[in-house]
N, CA, C and O atoms as a GROMACS GRO file, in nm:
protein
  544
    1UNK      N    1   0.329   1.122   3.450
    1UNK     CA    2   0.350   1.214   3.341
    1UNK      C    3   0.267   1.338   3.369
    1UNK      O    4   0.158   1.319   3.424
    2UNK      N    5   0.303   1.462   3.340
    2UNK     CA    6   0.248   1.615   3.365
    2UNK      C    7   0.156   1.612   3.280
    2UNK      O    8   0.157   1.545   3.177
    3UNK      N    9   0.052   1.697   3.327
    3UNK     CA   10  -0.043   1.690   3.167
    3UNK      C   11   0.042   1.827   3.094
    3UNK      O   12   0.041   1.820   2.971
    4UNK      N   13   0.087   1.900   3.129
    4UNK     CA   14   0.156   1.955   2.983
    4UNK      C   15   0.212   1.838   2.875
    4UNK      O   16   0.181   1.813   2.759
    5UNK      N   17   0.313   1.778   2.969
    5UNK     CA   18   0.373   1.661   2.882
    5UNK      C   19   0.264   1.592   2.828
    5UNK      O   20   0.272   1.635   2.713
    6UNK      N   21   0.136   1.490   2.826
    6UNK     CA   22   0.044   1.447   2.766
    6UNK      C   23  -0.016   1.555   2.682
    6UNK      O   24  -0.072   1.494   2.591
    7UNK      N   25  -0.030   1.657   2.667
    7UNK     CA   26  -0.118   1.720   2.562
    7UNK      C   27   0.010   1.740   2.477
    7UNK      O   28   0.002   1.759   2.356
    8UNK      N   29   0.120   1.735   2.540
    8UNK     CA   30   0.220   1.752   2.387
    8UNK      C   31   0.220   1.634   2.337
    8UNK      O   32   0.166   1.634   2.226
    9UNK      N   33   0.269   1.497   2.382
    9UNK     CA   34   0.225   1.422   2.295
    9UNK      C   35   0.080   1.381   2.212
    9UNK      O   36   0.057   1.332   2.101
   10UNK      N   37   0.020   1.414   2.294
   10UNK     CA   38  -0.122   1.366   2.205
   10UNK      C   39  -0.098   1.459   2.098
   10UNK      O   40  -0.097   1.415   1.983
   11UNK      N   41  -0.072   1.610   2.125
   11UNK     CA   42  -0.061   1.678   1.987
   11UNK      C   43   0.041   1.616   1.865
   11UNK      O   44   0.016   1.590   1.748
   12UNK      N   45   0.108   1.610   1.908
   12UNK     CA   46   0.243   1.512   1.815
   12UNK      C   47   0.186   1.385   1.778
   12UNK      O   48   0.237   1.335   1.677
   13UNK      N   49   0.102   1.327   1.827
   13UNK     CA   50   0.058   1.245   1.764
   13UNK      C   51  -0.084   1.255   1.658
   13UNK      O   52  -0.119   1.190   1.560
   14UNK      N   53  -0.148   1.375   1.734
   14UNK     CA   54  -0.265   1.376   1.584
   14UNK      C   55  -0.170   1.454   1.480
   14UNK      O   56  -0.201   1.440   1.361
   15UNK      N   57  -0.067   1.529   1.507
   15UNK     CA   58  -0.008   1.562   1.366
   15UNK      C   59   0.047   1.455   1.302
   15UNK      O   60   0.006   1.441   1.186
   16UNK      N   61   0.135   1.368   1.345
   16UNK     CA   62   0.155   1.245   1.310
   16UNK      C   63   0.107   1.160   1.246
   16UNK      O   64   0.158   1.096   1.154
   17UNK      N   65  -0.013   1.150   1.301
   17UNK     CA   66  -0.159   1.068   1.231
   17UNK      C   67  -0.172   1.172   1.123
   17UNK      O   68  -0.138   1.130   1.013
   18UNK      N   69  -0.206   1.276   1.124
   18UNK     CA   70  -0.238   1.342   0.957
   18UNK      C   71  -0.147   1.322   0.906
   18UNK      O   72  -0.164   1.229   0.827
   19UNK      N   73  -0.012   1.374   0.906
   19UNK     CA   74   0.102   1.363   0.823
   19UNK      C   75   0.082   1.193   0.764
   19UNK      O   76   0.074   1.155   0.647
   20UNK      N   77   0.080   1.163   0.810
   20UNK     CA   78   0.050   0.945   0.814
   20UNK      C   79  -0.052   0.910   0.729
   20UNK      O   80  -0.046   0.827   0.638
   21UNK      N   81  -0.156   0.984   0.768
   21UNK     CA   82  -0.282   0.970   0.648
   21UNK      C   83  -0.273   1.016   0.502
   21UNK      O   84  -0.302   0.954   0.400
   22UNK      N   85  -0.222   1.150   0.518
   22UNK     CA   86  -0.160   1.190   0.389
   22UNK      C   87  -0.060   1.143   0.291
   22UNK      O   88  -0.082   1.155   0.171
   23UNK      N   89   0.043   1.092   0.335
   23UNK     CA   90   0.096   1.037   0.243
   23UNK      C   91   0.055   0.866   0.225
   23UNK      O   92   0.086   0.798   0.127
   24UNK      N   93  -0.021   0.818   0.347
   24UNK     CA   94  -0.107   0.711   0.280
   24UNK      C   95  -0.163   0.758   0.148
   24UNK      O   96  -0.110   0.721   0.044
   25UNK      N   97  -0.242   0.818   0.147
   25UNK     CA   98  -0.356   0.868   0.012
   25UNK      C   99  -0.217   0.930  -0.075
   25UNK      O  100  -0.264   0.934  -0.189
   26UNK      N  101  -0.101   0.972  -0.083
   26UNK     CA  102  -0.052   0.991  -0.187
   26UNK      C  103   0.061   0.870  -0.272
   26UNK      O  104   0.111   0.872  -0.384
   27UNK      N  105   0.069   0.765  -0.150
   27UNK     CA  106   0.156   0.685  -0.186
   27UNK      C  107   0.038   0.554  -0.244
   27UNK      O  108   0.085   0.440  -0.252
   28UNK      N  109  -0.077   0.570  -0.274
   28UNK     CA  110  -0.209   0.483  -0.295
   28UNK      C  111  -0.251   0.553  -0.458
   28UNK      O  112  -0.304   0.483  -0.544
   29UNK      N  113  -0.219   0.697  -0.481
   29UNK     CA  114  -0.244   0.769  -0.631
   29UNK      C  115  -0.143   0.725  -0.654
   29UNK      O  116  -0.172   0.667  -0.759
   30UNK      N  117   0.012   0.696  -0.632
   30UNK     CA  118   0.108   0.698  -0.698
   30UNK      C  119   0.130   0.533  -0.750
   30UNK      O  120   0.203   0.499  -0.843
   31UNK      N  121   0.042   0.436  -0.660
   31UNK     CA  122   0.041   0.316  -0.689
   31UNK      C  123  -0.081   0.274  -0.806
   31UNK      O  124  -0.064   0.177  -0.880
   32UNK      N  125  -0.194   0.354  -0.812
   32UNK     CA  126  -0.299   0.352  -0.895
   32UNK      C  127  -0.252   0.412  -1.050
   32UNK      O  128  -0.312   0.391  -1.156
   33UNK      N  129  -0.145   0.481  -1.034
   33UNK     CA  130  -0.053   0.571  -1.184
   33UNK      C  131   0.055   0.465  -1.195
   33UNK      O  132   0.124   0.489  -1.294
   34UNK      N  133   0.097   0.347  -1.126
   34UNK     CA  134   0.167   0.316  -1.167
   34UNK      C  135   0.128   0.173  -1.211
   34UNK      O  136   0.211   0.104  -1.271
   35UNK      N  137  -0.020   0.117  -1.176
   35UNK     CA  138  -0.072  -0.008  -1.224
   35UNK      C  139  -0.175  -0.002  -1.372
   35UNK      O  140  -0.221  -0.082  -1.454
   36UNK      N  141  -0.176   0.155  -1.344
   36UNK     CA  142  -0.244   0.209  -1.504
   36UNK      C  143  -0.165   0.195  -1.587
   36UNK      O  144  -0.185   0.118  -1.681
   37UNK      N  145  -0.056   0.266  -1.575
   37UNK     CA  146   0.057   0.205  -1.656
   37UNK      C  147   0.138   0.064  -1.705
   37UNK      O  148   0.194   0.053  -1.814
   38UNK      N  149   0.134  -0.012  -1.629
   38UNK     CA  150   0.201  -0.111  -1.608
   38UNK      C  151   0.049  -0.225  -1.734
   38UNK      O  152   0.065  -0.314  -1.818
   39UNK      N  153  -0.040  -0.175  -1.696
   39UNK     CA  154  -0.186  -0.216  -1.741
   39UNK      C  155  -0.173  -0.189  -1.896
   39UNK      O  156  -0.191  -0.270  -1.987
   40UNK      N  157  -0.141  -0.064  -1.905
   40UNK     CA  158  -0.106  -0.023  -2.070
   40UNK      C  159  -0.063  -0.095  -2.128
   40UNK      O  160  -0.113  -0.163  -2.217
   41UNK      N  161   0.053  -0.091  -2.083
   41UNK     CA  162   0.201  -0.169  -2.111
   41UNK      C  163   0.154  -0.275  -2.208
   41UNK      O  164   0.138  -0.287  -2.329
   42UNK      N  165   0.138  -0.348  -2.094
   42UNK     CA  166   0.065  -0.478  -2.136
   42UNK      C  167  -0.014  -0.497  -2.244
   42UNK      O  168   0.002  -0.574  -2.339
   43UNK      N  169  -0.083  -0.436  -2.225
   43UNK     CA  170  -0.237  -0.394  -2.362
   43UNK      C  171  -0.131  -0.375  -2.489
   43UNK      O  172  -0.127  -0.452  -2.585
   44UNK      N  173  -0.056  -0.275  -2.473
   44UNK     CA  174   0.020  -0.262  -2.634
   44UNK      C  175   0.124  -0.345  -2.666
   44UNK      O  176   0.181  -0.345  -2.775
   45UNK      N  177   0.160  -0.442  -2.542
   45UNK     CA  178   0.218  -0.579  -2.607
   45UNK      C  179   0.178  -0.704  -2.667
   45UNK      O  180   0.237  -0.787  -2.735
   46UNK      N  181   0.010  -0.689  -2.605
   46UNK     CA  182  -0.066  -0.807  -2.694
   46UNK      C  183  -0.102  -0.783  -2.795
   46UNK      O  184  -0.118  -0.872  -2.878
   47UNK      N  185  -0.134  -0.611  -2.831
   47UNK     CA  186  -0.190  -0.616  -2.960
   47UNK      C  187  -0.050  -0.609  -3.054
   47UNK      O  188  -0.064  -0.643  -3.172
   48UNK      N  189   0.100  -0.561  -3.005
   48UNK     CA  190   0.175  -0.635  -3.102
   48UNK      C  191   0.222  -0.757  -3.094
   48UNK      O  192   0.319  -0.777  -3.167
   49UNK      N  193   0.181  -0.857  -3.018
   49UNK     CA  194   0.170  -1.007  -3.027
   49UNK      C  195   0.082  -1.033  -3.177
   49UNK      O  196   0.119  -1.102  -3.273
   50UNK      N  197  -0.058  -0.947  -3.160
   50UNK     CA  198  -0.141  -1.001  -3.209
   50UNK      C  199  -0.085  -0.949  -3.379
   50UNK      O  200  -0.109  -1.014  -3.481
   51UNK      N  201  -0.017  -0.830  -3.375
   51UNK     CA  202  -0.053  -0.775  -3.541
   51UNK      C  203   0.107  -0.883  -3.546
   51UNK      O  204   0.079  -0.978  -3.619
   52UNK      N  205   0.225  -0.896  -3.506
   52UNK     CA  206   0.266  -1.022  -3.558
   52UNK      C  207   0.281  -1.131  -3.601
   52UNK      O  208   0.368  -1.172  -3.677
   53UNK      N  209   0.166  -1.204  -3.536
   53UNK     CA  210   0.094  -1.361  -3.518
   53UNK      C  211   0.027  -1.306  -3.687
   53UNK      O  212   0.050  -1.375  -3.786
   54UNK      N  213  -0.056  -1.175  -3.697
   54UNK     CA  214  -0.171  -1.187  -3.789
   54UNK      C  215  -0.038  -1.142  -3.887
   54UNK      O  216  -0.072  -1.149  -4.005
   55UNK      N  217   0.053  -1.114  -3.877
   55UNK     CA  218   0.150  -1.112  -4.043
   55UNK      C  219   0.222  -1.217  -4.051
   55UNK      O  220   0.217  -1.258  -4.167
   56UNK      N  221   0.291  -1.284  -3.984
   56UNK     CA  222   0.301  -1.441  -3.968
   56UNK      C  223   0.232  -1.515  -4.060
   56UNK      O  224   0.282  -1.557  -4.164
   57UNK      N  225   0.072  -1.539  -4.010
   57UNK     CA  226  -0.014  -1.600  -4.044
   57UNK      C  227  -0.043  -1.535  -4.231
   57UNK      O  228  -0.067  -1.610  -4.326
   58UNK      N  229  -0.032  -1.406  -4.236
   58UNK     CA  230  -0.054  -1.417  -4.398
   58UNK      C  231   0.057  -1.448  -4.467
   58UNK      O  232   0.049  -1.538  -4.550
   59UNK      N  233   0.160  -1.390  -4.450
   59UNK     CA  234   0.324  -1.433  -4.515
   59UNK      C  235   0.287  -1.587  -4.541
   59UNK      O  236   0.258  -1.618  -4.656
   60UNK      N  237   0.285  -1.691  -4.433
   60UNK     CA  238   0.272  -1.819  -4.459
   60UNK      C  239   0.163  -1.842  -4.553
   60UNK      O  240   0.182  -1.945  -4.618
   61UNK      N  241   0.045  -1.773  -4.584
   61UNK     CA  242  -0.078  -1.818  -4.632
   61UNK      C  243  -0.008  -1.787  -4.804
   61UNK      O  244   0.002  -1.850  -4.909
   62UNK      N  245   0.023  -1.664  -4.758
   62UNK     CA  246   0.103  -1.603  -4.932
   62UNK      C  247   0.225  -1.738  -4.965
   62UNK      O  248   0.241  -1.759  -5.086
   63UNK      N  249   0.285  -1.803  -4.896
   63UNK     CA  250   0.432  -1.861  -4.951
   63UNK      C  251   0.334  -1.961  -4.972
   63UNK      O  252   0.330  -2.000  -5.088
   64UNK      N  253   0.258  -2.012  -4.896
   64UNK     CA  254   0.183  -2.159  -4.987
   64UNK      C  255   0.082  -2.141  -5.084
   64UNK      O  256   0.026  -2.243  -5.124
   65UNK      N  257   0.042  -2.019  -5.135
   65UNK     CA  258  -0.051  -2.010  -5.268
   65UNK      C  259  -0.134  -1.941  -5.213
   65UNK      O  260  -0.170  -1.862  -5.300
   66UNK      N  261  -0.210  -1.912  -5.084
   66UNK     CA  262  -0.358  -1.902  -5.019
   66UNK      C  263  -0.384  -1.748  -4.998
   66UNK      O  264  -0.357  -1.674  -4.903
   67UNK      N  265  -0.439  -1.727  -5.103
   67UNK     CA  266  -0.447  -1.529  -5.040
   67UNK      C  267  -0.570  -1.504  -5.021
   67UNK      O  268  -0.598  -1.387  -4.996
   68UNK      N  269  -0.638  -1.564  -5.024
   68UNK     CA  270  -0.821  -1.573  -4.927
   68UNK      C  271  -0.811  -1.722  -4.894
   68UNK      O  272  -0.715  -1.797  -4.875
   69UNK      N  273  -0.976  -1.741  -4.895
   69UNK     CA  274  -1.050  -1.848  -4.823
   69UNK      C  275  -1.064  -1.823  -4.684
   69UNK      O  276  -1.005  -1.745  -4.609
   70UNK      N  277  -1.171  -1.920  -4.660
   70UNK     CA  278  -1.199  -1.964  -4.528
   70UNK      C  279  -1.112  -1.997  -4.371
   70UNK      O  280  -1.122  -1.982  -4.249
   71UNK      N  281  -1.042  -2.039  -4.456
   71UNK     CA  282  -0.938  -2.073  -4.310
   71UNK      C  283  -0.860  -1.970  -4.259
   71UNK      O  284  -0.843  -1.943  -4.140
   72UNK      N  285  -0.804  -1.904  -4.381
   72UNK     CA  286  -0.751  -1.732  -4.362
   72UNK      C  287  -0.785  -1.679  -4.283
   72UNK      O  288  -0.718  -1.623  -4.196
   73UNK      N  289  -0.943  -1.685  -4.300
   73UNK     CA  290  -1.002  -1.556  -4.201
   73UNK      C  291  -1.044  -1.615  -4.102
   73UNK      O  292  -1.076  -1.536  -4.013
   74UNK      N  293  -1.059  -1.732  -4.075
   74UNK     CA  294  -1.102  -1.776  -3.935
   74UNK      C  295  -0.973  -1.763  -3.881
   74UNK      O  296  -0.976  -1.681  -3.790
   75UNK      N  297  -0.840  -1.818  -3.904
   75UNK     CA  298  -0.738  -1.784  -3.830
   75UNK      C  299  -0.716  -1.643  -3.781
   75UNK      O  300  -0.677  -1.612  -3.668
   76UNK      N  301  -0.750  -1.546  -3.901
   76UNK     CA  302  -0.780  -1.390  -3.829
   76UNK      C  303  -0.834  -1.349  -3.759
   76UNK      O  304  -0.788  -1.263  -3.683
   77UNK      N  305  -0.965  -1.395  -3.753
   77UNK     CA  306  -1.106  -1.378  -3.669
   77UNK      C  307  -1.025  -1.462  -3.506
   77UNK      O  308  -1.034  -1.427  -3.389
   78UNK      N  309  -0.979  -1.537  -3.546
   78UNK     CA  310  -0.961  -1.597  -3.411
   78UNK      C  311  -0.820  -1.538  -3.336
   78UNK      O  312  -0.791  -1.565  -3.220
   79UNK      N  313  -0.764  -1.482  -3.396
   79UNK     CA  314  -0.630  -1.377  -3.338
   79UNK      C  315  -0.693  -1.272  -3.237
   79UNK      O  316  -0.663  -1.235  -3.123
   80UNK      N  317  -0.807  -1.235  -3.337
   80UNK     CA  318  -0.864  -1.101  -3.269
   80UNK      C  319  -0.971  -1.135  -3.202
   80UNK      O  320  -1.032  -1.034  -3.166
   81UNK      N  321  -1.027  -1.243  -3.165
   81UNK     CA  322  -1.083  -1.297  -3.050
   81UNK      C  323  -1.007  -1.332  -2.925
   81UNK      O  324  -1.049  -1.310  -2.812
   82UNK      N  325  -0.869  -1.400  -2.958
   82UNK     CA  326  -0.754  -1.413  -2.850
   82UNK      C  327  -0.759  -1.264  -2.771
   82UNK      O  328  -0.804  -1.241  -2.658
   83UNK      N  329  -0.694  -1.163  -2.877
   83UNK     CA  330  -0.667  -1.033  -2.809
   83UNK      C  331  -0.802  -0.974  -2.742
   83UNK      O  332  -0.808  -0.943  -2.623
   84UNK      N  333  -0.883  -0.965  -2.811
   84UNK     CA  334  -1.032  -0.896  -2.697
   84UNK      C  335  -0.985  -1.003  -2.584
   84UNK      O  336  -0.941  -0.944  -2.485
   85UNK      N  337  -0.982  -1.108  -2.575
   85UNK     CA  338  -0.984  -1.156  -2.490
   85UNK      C  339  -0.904  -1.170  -2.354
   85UNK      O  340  -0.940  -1.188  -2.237
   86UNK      N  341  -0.778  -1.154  -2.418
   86UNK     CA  342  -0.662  -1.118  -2.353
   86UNK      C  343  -0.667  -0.961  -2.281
   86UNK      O  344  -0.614  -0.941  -2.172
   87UNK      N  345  -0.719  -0.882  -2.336
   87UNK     CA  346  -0.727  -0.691  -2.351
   87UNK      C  347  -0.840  -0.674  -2.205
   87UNK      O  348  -0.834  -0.585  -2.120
   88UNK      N  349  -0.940  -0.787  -2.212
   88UNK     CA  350  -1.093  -0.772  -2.109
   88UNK      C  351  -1.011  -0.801  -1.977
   88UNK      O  352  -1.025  -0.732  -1.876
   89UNK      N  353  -0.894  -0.945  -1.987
   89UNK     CA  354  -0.830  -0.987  -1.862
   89UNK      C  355  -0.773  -0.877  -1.795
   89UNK      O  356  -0.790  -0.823  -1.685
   90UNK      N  357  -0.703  -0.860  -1.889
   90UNK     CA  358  -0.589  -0.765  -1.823
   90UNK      C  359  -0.671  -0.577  -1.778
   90UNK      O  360  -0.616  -0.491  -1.709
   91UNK      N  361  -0.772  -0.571  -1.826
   91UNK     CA  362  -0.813  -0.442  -1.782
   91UNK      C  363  -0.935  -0.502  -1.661
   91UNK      O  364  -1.018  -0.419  -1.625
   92UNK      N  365  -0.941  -0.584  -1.626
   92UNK     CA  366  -1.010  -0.644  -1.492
   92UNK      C  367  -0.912  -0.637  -1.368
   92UNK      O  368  -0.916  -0.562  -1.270
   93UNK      N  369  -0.803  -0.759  -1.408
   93UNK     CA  370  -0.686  -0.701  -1.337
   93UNK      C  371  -0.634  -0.572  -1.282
   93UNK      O  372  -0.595  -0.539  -1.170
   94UNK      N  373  -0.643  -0.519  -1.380
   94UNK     CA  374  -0.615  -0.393  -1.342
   94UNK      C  375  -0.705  -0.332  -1.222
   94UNK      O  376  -0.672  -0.292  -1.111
   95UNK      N  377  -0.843  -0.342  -1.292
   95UNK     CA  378  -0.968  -0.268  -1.239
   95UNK      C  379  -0.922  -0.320  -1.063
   95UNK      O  380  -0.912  -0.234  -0.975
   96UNK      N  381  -0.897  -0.469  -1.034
   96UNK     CA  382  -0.895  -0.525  -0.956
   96UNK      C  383  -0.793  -0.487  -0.833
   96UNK      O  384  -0.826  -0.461  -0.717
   97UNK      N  385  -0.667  -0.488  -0.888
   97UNK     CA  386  -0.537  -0.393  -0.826
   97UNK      C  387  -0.588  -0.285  -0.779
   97UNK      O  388  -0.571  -0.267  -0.658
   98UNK      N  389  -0.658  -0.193  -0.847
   98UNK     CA  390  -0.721  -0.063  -0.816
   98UNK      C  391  -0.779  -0.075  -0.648
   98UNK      O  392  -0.767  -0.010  -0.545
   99UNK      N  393  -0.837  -0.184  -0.686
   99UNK     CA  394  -0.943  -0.169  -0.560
   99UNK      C  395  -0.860  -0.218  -0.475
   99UNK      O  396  -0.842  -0.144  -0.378
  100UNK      N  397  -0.788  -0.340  -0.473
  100UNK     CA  398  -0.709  -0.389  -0.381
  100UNK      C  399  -0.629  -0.244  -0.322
  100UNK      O  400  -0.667  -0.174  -0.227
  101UNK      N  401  -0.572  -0.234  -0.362
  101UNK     CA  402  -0.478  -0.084  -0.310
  101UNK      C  403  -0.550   0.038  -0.225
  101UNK      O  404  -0.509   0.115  -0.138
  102UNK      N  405  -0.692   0.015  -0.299
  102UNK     CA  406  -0.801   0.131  -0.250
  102UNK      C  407  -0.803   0.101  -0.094
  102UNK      O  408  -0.752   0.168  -0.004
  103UNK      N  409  -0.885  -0.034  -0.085
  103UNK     CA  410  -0.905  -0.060   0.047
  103UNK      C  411  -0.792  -0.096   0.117
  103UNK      O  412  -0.814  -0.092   0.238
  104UNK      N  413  -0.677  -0.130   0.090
  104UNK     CA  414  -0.530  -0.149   0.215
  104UNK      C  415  -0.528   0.013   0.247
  104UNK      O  416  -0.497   0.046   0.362
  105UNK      N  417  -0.550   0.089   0.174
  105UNK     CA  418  -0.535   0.256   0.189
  105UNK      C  419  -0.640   0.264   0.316
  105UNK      O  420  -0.608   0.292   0.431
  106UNK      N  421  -0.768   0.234   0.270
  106UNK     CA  422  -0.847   0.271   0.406
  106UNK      C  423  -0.801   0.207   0.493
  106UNK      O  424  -0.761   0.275   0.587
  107UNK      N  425  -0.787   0.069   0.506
  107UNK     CA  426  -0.756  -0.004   0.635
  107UNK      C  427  -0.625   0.080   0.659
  107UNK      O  428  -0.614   0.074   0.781
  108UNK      N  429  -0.527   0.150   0.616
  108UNK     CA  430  -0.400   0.194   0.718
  108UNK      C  431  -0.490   0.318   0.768
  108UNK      O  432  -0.503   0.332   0.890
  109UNK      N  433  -0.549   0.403   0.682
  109UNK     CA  434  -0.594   0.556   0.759
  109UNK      C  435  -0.694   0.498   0.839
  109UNK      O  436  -0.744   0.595   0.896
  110UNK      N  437  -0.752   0.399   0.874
  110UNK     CA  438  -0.897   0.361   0.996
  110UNK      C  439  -0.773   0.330   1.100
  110UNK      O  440  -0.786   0.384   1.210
  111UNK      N  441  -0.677   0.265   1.084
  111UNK     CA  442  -0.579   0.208   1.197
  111UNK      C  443  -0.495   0.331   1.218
  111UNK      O  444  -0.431   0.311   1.321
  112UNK      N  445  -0.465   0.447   1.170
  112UNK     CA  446  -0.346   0.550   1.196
  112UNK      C  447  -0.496   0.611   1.296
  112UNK      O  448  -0.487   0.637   1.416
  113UNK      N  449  -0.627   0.624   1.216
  113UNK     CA  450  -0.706   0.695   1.321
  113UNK      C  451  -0.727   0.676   1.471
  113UNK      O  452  -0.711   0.744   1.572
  114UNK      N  453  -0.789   0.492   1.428
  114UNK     CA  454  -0.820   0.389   1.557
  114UNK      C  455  -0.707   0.480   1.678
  114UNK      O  456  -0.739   0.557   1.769
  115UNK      N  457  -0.545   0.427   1.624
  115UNK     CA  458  -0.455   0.394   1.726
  115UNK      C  459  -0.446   0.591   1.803
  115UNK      O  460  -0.420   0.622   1.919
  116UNK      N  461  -0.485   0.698   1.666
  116UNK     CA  462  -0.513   0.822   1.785
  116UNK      C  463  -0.600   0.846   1.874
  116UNK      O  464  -0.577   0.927   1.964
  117UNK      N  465  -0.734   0.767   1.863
  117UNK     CA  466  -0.826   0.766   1.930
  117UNK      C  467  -0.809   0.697   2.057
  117UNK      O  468  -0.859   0.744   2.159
  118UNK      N  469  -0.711   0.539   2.059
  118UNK     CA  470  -0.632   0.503   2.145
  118UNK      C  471  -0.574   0.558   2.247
  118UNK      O  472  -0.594   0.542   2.367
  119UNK      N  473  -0.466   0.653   2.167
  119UNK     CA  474  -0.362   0.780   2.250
  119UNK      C  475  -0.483   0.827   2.356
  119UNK      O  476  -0.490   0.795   2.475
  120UNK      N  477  -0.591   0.922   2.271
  120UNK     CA  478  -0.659   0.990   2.343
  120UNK      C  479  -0.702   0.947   2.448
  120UNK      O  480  -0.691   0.996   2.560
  121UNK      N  481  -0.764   0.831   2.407
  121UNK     CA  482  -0.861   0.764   2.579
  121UNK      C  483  -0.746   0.718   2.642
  121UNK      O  484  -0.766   0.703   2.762
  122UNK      N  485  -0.609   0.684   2.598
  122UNK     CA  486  -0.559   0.682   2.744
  122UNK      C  487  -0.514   0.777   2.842
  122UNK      O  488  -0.494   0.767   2.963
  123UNK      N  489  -0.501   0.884   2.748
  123UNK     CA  490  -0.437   1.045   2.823
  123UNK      C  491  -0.577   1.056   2.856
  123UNK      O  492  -0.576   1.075   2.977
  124UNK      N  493  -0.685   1.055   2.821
  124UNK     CA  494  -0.812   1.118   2.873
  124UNK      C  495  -0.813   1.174   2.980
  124UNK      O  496  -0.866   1.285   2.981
  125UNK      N  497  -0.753   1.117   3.113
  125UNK     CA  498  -0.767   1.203   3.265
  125UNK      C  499  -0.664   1.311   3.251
  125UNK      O  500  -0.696   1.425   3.287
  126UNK      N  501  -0.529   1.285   3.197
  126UNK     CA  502  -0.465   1.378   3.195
  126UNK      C  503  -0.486   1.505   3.126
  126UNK      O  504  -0.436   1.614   3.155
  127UNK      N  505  -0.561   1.478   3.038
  127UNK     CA  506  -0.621   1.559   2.923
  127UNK      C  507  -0.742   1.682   3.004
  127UNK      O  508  -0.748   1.805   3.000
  128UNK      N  509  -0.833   1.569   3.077
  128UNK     CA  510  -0.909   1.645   3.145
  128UNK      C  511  -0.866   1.706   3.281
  128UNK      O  512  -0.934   1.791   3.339
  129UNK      N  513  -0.751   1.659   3.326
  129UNK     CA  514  -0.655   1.738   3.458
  129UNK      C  515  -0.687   1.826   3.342
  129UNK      O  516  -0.802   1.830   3.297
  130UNK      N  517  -0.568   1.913   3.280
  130UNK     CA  518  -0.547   1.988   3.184
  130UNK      C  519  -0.675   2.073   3.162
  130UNK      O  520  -0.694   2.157   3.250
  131UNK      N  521  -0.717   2.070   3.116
  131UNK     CA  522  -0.859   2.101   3.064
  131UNK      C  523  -0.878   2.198   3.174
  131UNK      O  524  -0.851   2.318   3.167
  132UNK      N  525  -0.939   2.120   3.304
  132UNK     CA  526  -0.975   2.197   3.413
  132UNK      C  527  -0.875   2.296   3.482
  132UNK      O  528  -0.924   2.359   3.576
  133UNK      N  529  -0.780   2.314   3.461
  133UNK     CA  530  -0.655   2.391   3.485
  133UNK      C  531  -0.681   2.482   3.395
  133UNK      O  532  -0.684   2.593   3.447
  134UNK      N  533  -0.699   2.482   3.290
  134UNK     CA  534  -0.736   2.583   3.174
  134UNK      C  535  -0.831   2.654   3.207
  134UNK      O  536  -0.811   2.775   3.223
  135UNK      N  537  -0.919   2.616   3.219
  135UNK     CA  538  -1.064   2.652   3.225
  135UNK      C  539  -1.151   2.574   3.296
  135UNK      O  540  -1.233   2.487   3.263
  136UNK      N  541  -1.092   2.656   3.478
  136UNK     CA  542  -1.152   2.601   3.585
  136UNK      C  543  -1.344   2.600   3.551
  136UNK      O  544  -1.421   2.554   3.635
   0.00000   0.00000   0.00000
């Protein structure tokens, strides 16, 4: 191979590698906007789990006579202990996805880098033919 021909590919390939890195990091925001969401989602389906369960629970308390006491409100108290509870999971999860996605992001841009650094040291002589042709 000519070293003209090797410095064109190596060039084609560090553009390659950027172009490659870049939409790594944009296809990694677009996955982090879409597990935030998906995270929401979720969140405003338990708490209308929860405000159903908690009108459920009084309707029934009202049709059998019971419009206080004790048991009332522990059944309430304990709805809204479910949901914190449910609300902490699911925004860990989330937190968790985050990171998962974070680091597969670095591991592709360390490997799009690695494999140019690759290119390079193997053109290296041709590179440095080149070089010295340039600028005996």
């Amino acid at each position: 191979m000519g070293d003209p021909v090797s410095m064109a590919i190596l060039a084609v390939t560090a553009g390659s590698t950027a172009v490659s890195i870049n939409q790594q990091k944009k296809a990694s925001a677009a996955s982090r906007r879409q597990q935030g969401l998906s995270a929401r989602r979720s969140q405003r389906q338990a708490i209308r789990e929860a405000q159903i369960r908690r009108a459920q629970s009084q309707v029934q308390a009202g049709a059998m006579g019971v419009t206080g006491g004790s048991g009332l409100a522990g059944g309430q108290s304990s709805l809204s202990s479910q949901l914190g509870g449910s609300l902490g999971f699911a925004g860990q999860m989330s937190g968790l996805s985050q990171e998962i996605t974070m680091a597969q992001s670095r591991a592709q841009t360390a490997g799009a880098v690695a494999g140019l650094g690759m290119q390079a040291f193997a053109n290296s002589d041709d590179i440095s033919a080149g070089l010295k042709k340039i600028f005996p």
